[in-house]
Each structure stands twice: as structure tokens, then as C-alpha cells.
N, C-alpha and C positions, 0 to 999 in steps of 0.2 A: 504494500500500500504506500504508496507516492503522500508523504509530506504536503497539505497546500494550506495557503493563509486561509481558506475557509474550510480547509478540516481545522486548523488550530482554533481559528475563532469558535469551534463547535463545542471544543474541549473546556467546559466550564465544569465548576466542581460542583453545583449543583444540578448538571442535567448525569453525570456522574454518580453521582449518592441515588439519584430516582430510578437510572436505567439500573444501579451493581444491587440494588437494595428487593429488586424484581425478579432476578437471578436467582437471589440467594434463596438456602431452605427455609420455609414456614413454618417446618412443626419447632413447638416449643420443649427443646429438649433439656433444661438445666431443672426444670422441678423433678424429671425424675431422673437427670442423671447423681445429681445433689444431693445425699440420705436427708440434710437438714429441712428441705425443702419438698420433701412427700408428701402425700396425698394424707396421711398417716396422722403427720400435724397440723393442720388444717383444723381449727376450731370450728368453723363452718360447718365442717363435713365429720367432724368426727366431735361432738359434743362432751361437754364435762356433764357429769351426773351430779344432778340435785338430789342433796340429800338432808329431809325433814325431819326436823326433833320437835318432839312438845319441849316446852319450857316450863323446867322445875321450879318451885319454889325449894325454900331451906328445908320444909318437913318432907319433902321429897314427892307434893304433889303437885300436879300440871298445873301451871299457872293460868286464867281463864281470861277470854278478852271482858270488853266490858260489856257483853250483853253477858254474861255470868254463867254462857253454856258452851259456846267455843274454845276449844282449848288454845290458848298462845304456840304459834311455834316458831322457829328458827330456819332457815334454809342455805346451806352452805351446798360450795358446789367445788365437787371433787376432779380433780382431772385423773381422765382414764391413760394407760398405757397405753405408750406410742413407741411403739416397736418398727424401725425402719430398716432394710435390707438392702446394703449396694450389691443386690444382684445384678443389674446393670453393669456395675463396675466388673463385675469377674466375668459376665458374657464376653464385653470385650477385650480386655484381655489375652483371654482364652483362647479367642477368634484371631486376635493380631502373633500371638503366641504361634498358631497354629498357619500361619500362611508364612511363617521363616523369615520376614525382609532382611533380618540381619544377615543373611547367608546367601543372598541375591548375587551370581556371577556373571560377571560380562564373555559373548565369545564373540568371534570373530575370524576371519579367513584372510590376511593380507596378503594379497598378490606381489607385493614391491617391498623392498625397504622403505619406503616413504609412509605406505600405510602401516607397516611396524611400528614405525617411531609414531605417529600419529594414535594408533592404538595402546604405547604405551602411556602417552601422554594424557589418554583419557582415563586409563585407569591410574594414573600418579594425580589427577584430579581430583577422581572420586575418594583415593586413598587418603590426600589431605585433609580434605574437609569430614572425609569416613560418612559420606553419602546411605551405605549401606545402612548405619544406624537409625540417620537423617528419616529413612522412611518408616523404622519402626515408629519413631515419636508421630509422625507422621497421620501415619495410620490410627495411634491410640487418640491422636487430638481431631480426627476426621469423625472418625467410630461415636466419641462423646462432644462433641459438639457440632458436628457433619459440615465443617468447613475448617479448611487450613491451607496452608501454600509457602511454595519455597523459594524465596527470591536469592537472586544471583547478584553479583556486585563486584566490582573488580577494585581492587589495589595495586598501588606499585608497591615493591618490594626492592631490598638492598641487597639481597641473596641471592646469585649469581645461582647456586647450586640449589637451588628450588626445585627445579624443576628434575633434578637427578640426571642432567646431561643430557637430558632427551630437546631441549630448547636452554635458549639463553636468554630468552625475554626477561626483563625483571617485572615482569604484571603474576599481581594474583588472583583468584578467584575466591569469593566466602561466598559461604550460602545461610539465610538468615528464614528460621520456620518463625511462620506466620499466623495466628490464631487471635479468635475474640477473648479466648485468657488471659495472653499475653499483651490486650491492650489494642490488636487492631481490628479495624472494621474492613472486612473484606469485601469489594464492589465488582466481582468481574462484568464484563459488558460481552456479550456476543451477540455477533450477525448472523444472518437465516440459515446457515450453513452448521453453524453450533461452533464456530473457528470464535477463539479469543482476542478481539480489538484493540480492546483497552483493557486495563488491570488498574483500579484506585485502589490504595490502600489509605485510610484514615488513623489519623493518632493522634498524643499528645505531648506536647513535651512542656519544660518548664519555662513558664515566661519569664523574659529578662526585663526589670522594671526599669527603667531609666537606661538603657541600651547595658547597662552594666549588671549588676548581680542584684537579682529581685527572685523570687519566687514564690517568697510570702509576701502575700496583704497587708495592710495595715491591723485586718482585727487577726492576723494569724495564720490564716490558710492561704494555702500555697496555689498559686496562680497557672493559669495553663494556657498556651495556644495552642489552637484545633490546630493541625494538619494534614494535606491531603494531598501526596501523591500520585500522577496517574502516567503510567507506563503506555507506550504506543511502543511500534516496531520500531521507530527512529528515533524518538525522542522520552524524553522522562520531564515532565511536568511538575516544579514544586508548588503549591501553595499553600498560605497561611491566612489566619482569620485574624480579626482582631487590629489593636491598635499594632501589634509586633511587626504586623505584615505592610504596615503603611507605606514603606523604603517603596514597596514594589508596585506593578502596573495594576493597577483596580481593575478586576471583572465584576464588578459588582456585587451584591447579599453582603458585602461585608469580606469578600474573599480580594485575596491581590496573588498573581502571579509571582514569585521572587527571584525563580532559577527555572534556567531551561539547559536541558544534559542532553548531545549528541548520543545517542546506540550505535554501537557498531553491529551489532553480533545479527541484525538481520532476522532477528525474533522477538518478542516482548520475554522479558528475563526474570519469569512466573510461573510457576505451575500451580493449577488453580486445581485442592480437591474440592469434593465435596459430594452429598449423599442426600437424599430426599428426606428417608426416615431412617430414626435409628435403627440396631441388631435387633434389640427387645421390642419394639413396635405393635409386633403383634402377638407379645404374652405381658403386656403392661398392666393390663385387667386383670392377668393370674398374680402378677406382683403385689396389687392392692390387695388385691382380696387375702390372701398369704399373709403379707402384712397386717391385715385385721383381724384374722383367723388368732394368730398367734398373740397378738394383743389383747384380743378378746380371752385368749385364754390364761393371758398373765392377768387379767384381774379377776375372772374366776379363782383362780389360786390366791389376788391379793385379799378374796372376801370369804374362800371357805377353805383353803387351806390349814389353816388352823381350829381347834375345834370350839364351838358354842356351849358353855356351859349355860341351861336352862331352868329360871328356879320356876316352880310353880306354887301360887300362892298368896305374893309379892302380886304387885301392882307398876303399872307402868312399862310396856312395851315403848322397848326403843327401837330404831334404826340405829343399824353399828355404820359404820366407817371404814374406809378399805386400808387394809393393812391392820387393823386392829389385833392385837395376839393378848390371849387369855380373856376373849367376848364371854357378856355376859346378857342374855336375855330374859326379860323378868313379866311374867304373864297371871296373871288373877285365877286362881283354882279354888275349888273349895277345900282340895287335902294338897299342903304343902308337901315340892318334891322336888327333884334336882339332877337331872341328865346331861350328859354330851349329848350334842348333834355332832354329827359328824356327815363328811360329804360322798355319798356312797355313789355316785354316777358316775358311769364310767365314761373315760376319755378314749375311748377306742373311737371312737368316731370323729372327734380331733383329729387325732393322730393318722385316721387315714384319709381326712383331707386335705394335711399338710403333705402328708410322703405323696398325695397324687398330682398336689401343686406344683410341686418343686420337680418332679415328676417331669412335666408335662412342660414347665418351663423348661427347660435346660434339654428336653430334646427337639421340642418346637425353633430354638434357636441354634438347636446343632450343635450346642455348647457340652464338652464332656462335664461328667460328675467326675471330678476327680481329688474328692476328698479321702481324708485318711483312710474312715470306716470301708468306703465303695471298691478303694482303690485294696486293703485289705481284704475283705471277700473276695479279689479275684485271683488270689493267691500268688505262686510265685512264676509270672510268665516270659516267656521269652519278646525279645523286642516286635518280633516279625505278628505273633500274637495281638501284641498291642498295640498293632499299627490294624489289624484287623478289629479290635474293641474299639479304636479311635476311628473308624473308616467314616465317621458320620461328620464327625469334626476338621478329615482332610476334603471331604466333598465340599464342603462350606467354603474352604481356604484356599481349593483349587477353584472354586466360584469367583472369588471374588480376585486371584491373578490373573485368570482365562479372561476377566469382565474388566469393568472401568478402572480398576487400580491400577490391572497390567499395563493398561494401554498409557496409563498415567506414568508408569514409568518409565516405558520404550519412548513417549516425549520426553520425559528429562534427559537423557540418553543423548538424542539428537537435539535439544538445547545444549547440552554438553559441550557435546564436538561444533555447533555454533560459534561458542563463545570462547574454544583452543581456537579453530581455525580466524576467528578477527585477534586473536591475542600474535598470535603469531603465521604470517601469512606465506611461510612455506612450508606448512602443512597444510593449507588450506585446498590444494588440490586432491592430496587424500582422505582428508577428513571427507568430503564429498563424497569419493567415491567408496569409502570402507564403510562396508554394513555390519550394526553392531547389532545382536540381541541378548536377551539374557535368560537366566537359566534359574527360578527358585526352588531348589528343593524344597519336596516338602518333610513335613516335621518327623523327627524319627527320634526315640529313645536309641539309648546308644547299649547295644549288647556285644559287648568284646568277645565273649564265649563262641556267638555264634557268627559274626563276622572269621574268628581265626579257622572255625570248622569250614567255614565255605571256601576259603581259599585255599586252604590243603585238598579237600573235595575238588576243586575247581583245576587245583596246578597239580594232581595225583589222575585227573583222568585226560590229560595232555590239552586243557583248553586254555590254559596261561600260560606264560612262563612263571621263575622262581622269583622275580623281581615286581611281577604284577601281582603275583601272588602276595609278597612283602607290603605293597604298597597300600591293598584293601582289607586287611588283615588288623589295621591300627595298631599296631603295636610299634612300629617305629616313623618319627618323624620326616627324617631325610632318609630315601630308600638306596641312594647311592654312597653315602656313606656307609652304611648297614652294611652292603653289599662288597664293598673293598676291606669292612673289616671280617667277614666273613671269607673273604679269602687269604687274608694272613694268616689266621688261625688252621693249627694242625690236628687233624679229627682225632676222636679218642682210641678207637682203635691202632692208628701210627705209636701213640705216645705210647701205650703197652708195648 
């Protein structure tokens, strides 16, 4: 897309915030990704219980109102247990756990020495900045807030040997994740095509009072200018709000222009995630309900767990109080008498509405149970096994590299090699032409036992040799030193 003074003039920061703010997801994910902020506590939705006393006098009889027949009472109001479960929080997890990114390989086919050096260049890149991790966070800030993004940025550098001899450029590259927790408002803008135009990212930083050092107020609090970046293929957009911003050219609302940055790299220097609804989306009904279930049965426990002593005889029935220990209820007979209550219903029916919940969640979102007790029942298995008990949790993870993540990271990839080949423009001919993909394994428990079995299996019926055999075997790290110290050494047999 060709630069023109009326694409710039189009580039304002309010038609920006309207178009990126339209883009972005709708569902509202922070109440239930939040434990604090559940459905659970919610006085609204989950009421305190009133709870009515006559009111004593000194000889221990109910005080009367003033028509001389109603008795006085009192009304206090108890709050119920509010039991909240970041099951959310370990679906995702679970889910990002199980698609590996940390373990994400580049490969490639270089025809030339040019595309060598170019392909190492891209992985001394990634290696830098450790990319690979970059998308685990990645993924966990997409999964619980279903937006984030990874901007690119270049540096010069005094380090000649940065780049490990593959270039001499002294430029660097950082890469900075981007999220509404960390503070920014993310606007991507796309054309009919679903191709990304523009990229604004919104923040704040701290205002300088008098051009020099200000950040607090007069009554204390600390001072902010909006800011609003927006990325194009050619250029980067700064602006500010505010009195801060006044130096620079007014677009009007209050915004001024302050910096305009050339792009080289021939891309916008962005990668935009993000996700419609959340993993839990549709077991959020089984979360509340779970949640109440269990609630509801911790104050069961706080009101008769303990036992009711009952006199009979006495005068004055009370309502007890939740948590009360050593209750005493006192009822009018005509032969005084004195018993426990005690809570004789059984919780089997609890108990198997809870195990059907938790149940039901956790495989409706493909998430393994893999807690102590679960994982103890299934005894002592081999890896290969438990790649067969997890086979629901690698479907889900191959889901979603096969689907929009993957494709989200084969862009990073060729933004990558983008912004080697403008850093340095003789690679820029094979950066072009070298095709890069990548490769993520997925998730495996690791069984030494029976990896060493397969490769003895494997190089005993002539389908390895002894050194590939060494190599998938994990038992030694570098398989060529292995291999020359194994031929020094004189077998047992010579040495008898």
C-alpha cells in the first residue's frame, strides 16, 4: 500500500479507537477469568440470609411491641459462603501446556550458501529475543483475555559480534508482548480481505509537568498522557493527548501528531492474536452452578454440622446463627427433656453432583484431570500409554496449531525474515527466496525406559545404525562425542 497525503490525513486517532474497538472481542471475559470477581460474589445474585430473633427481655421473655401481642424482633443478615474456583485458570493452562510452543522448530531447505546464512540469521533472531517462549506467554494472555500481540522494534547496537558472524550490521531487533494487563488497548483495523492495515496500540505514560519532572498533581496523584500509536506498512504514527502533546501538529479531539517513523521492513511490525470466546465458554454454567453447589454445601455444614442440643420445656425458640458450635434450642413441653439433633441426610447426592460437574467440565473443554488422586488411580504407566489417556487433550492442541495460532505463527516467521532482510540487504535476496516452516511437537511425558528399549529394538533389527540409535535413546547429549569415546575404550572381554 502506497503512502498518500490522503491516506495520512485519514489516519486520525479517533476514527482509529472506532474502527480497532469493532475488531476486537465482545465477550466479557475478566468476571470469570478473575476468582474475585465470580458470579459467586455477586450480592445480587447470591443473597445474605436474614436471620430473625424475638427480642429478650432480662427474665428471658420476648419483649412485645406496643400493641402488647406482637413479639419485638431483631433481623440481622448473614453472608453465605462464596466458594470460587479458577477452573478457568487450569483449563488454560492445561491447553497452552499441551500445544508445546516452547518446543516450536524452524526447518528449512537452503539451496545456496546465501540462504544458509540467511536461515541462520533467522534463527540467531529468534534465539535472542527466545521467541519460542514469547508465544507461550502468548498464548496464556490470548486464552484469558482473547487479545495480545507482538511488536517488533529495532535498535542499534555497539556489538559487532551480535549477530554471531552470520552479519555485521550493528541493528537489533526486540520484540515487546502486548496485552490489556499490561496496560495497552489493542485496535487492529482490517480491510475486506481480513489483511491487517493498520495496528493502534493505546497507553499511558507519565506526564511531565512543566516540560521537566511532574507526574504528580498538586493534590497527589500522579498525572498521565493518553497515547496512541498506529502502525501502517510504511510508516508509525505517534500521538498524544493532552496539554503534553501541544509541541505537535493538532488533529483535532484534543489529539496532536508529535513523530512520524519511516518502516523499512515492508510489513506492519505486529502480530495481532486474538479469539472470539474463551476455552470455558461453553461449561461456564457448569462452573457457577459447581460453585454454588459447593457453597451451598459449606453452609449446610456451617449450620448443622455441629450438633443441636434441645431442651424441652423451656420457653423461647430461637433461630441459631451459622457457625454457631455447642447450639442450643429451647421449645415449651409439658415434660421437660433434653436431646441432640443431629444431621442425619445424607450427602451422596452432593457428592455426585459435584464429581458429574467437574466431570463434565474438564472433558467438554478437553482439559485432562490431572490431579494427584486421578492421576494415582491410573497406576504406574508407560509414556506411550499416557499419550493414549491424554489423546483428548492432544486433539484440542493439534486444533488449535492446525487452526488460527498456527497460521499466526508461520506470519511471525515471515515478518521475521522481513525485518533480517531491511536490517541487512545482502540477505535480502534469500530471505525471499528461503521457505521457512515449523514443526511443534506435541506434548509427551518423557519415558527413558522405553525410548532406550526402542532403539536397541530398532538398531538390533538393522533399521538404524549405532549412532541413530545413541541419538533417540536420550541418554547422551552430544552423540559424536559419545561415539569417539566409545571407540577408545577396550571391550571387557580384550582386558581378561
Amino acid at each position: 500500500m502506497k503512502e498518500t497525503k490522503k491516506t495520512q490525513e485519514q489516519i486520525t486517532p479517533t476514527l482509529i479507537e472506532e474502527m480497532g474497538k469493532k475488531a476486537a472481542p465482545t465477550y466479557e471475559v475478566k468476571p470469570e477469568i478473575s476468582p474475585d470477581d465470580h458470579a459467586i460474589h455477586d450480592e445480587q445474585k447470591r443473597k445474605k440470609k436474614a436471620i430473625v430473633k424475638k427480642v429478650l427481655g432480662a427474665d428471658g421473655k420476648p419483649v412485645m411491641m406496643a400493641d402488647g401481642v406482637t413479639p419485638a424482633t431483631q433481623t440481622t443478615y448473614i453472608d453465605p459462603a462464596r466458594l470460587s474456583l479458577s477452573l478457568q485458570d487450569i483449563i488454560v493452562t492445561r491447553r497452552v501446556a499441551f500445544m508445546n510452543l516452547g518446543k516450536v522448530k524452524l526447518f528449512a531447505e537452503p539451496d545456496n550458501t546465501g540462504e544458509e546464512r540467511a536461515f541462520s540469521l533467522l534463527q540467531r533472531l529468534r534465539e535472542n529475543n527466545k521467541v519460542a517462549f514469547k508465544e507461550s506467554e502468548i498464548a496464556n494472555i490470548m486464552n484469558r483475555e482473547l487479545q495480545a500481540a507482538k511488536l517488533w522494534y529495532s535498535v542499534d547496537t555497539i556489538d559487532a559480534t551480535h549477530w554471531g558472524g552470520y552479519s555485521a550490521v550493528k541493528k537489533n531487533f526486540k520484540v515487546q508482548v502486548l496485552a490489556p494487563s499490561k496496560g495497552d488497548t489493542l485496535l487492529p483495523v482490517f480491510d475486506n480481505h481480513g489483511d491487517l492495515i493498520y495496528f493502534g496500540r493505546g497507553y499511558e505514560i507519565d506526564a511531565q509537568a512543566g516540560g521537566e519532572n511532574g507526574g504528580a498533581s498538586a493534590g497527589g496523584s500522579e498525572q498521565k498522557t493518553k497515547c496512541l500509536d498506529v502502525y501502517t506498512i510504511e510508516k508509525l504514527y505517534r500521538f498524544q493527548q493532552g496539554a503534553a502533546a501541544g509541541s505537535g501538529s493538532g488533529t483535532g479531539e484534543g489529539w496532536a501528531l508529535i513523530d512520524t517513523v519511516e518502516l523499512p521492513y515492508g510489513k506492519i511490525p505486529v502480530i495481532y492474536y486474538s479469539r472470539e470466546r474463551p476455552i470455558w465458554a461453553n461449561v461456564q454454567p457448569l462452573i457457577e452452578r459447581l460453585e454454588t453447589v459447593i457453597s451451598n454445601f459449606a453452609d449446610t455444614n456451617d449450620y448443622h454440622a455441629s450438633p443441636t442440643l434441645v431442651f424441652k420445656g423451656a420457653t423461647g425458640a430461637q433461630a441459631q446463627e451459622k457457625g454457631e458450635s455447642g447450639k442450643a434450642v429451647l421449645l415449651t413441653g409439658e415434660h421437660a427433656d433434653a436431646k441432640y439433633v443431629t444431621w442425619d441426610q445424607s450427602v451422596d447426592a452432593v457428592k455426585l453432583e459435584i464429581d458429574t460437574l467437574v466431570n463434565f467440565i474438564y472433558s467438554l473443554t478437553q482439559t485432562p484431570n490431572i490431579s494427584f488422586e486421578e492421576m494415582k488411580a491410573l497406576g504406574n504407566l508407560s509414556g506411550v500409554a499416557f499419550d493414549r489417556v491424554f489423546i483428548d487433550a492432544h486433539l484440542a492442541s493439534r486444533r488449535e496449531i492446525e487452526g488460527g495460532y498456527g497460521e499466526l505463527i508461520q506470519r511471525g516467521i515471515n515478518l521475521e525474515k522481513a525485518l533480517l532482510a531491511s536490517m541487512d540487504t545482502s540477505v535480502s535476496g534469500a530471505m525471499q527466496s528461503l521457505s521457512v516452516t515449523f514443526e511443534a511437537p506435541h506434548f509427551q511425558l518423557e519415558d527413558l525406559d522405553a525410548d532406550v528399549t526402542l532403539a536397541i529394538k530398532a538398531k538390533d533389527g538393522g533399521l538404524i545404525s549405532v549412532e541413530t540409535a545413541m541419538g533417540i535413546s536420550g541418554l547422551v547429549t552430544n552423540v559424536q562425542d559419545e561415539m569417539d569415546r566409545m571407540k577408545g575404550e577396550v571391550p571387557a572381554e580384550v582386558k581378561e
